[in-house]
C-alpha positions, 0 to 999 in steps of 0.5 A: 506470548504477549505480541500481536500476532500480524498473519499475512496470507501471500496466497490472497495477495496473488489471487488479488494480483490474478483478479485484477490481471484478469480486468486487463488485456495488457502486461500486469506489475506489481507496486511493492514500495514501503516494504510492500505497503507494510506487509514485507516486500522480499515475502511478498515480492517472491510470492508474486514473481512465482506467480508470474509477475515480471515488473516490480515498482519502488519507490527509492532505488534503497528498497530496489536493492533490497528487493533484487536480492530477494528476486535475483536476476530476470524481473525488471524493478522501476524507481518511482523517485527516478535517478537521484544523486549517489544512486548510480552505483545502487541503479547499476548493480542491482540492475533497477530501471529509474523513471526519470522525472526531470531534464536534471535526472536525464542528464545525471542518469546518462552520465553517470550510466551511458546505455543504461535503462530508464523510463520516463515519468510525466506529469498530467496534472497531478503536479507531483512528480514527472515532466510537465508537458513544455518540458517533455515537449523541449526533451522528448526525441532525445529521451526516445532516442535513448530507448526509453523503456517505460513511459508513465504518468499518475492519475490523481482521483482514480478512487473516484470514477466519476471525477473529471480529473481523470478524462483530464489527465487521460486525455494529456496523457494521449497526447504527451505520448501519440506516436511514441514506441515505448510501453506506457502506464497510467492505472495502478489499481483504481486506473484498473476499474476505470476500463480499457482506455487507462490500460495502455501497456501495463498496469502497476496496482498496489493497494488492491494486492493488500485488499484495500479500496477501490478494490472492493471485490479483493480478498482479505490479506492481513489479519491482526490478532492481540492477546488478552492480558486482563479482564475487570468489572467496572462498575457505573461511576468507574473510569477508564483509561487516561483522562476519564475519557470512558465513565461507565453508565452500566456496570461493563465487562472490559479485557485490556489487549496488547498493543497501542499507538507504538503498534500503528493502532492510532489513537485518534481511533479511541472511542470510535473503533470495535475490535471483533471476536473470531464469530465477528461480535462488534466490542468498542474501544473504551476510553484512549488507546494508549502506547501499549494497550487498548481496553475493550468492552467485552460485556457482550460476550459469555467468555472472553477469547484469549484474542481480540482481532482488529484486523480479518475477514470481519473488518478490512483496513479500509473499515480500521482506517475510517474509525481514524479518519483516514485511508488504509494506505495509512493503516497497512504502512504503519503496522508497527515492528512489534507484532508477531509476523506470519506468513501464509502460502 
């Protein structure tokens, strides 16, 4: 077989979810938006409701329909973007919970779906999404008076403990929701790791389910194996790959893998990035990554493995994701369609 094989190991996502239930005393969801940040949300969403989760967050009301028909009925599923225009029969028959972020989307949602649930989305600082405080202030007792059942706000540097945008948004957040009777959120996962005081009544991590930062203590999830398809010599003087960007000072052993930026392997990573043999021998890229294939320096090894791993036990997203410049949010959204996808229980 010539395709990636991406194994996706469901049982760490829930050990991830129970690790991080355990830094709380408060109610713990589960962030799946993007397909479950790439990985497979109707998998990933059955996985964790039979591990007890019972608050799925979404991003678009699309993919809480498409996660309600793998979950049935029972587990609440908010909307991060809130009620927008041509959802309400989406929102209804799928039973979502949109969390409203704007006087535009209150007024629409208890038109549209008098009686219907919702939740309220505020901005403390991040400029984003949610309502700005003047605006909550001017709406705030009719929206209670609806029964919101959520009330949330986003922190902006949660992955960095020691910013003062968090004490800052904390703080707004306290005071936009003194006295209220609804459930509030604040932390997804680095929320979490900042302590007690950003609990609140529930918590939404993301990232931390998938292994990636700020959760440093996370097991590993996803493991990305690509086939050898050849292996040359080249020897000093020789190129490699497109524009001569790799020229040989050393006679070099290279295998050729299959996959390239169609796969979400980013050619920025391209003279930076190692791939890893299965005892986790470092092997640079040479040269470009190019669409469909990636060489390889293998000098080091006495035999060539018929797989090469980019992803595992020996190199995290956050590791792939720094080699490109990035986060690996970015690394896990973009898995491409080609890989071969396994899934362990």
């Amino acid at each position: 077989m010539t395709a990636a094989t991406l194994t996706i190991d469901l049982s760490a996502i829930v050990a991830n979810w129970r690790a991080l239930d355990r830094l709380t005393d408060c109610d713990t969801g589960a962030t799946i938006k993007a397909d479950a940040y790439g990985l497979g949300a109707e998998r990933v969403g059955k996985a964790l409701a039979a591990a007890g989760v019972r608050t799925f967050f979404v991003a678009l009301a699309e993919e809480g329909v498409r996660l309600r028909r793998a979950l049935g009925q029972g587990p609440a599923i908010y909307v991060f973007s809130g009620h927008m225009a041509g959802d309400a029969e989406r929102i209804r028959q799928a039973d979502l919970t949109p969390m409203i972020n704007s006087i535009d989307q209150l007024l629409t949602h208890v038109e549209a779906l008098p009686g219907h649930a919702f939740g309220i989305q505020l901005d403390t600082g991040m400029n984003r999404l949610g309502m700005e405080p003047a605006e909550w202030s001017a709406l705030r007792e009719i929206a209670l008076a609806q029964k919101s059942r959520l009330v949330m706000s986003h922190l902006a540097c949660a992955d960095e403990p020691d910013h003062a945008m968090n004490r800052y948004q904390l703080d707004t957040f306290e005071d936009m929701t003194r006295g209220i009777d609804a459930p509030r959120s604040l932390a997804a996962t680095g929320g979490i790791l900042l302590g007690e005081r950003y609990h609140f009544d529930l918590t939404r991590p993301g990232v931390g389910l998938y292994g990636g930062l700020p959760f440093v203590d996370a097991t590993p999830v996803v493991t990305l194996d690509v086939p050898v398809i050849q292996v040359r010599d080249v020897a000093p003087g020789e190129s490699v790959g497109y524009a001569n960007a790799f020229v040989a000072k050393k006679p070099t052993r290279v295998a050729t893998v299959a996959a390239g930026y169609a796969d979400g392997i980013f050619r920025a990573m391209g003279g930076k990035a190692s791939f890893t043999d299965h005892d986790g021998h470092k092997l640079p890229v040479l040269g470009r990554v190019s669409m469909d294939l990636i060489t390889i320096d293998v000098s080091s090894l006495s035999q060539t493995p018929e797989t090469l791993q980019l992803l595992g036990q020996h190199q995290s997203v956050d590791t792939v994701a720094d080699y490109a410049g990035t986060i690996g949010y970015e690394i896990l959204t973009s898995l491409g369609a080609r890989y071969d996808r396994v899934y362990r229980t």
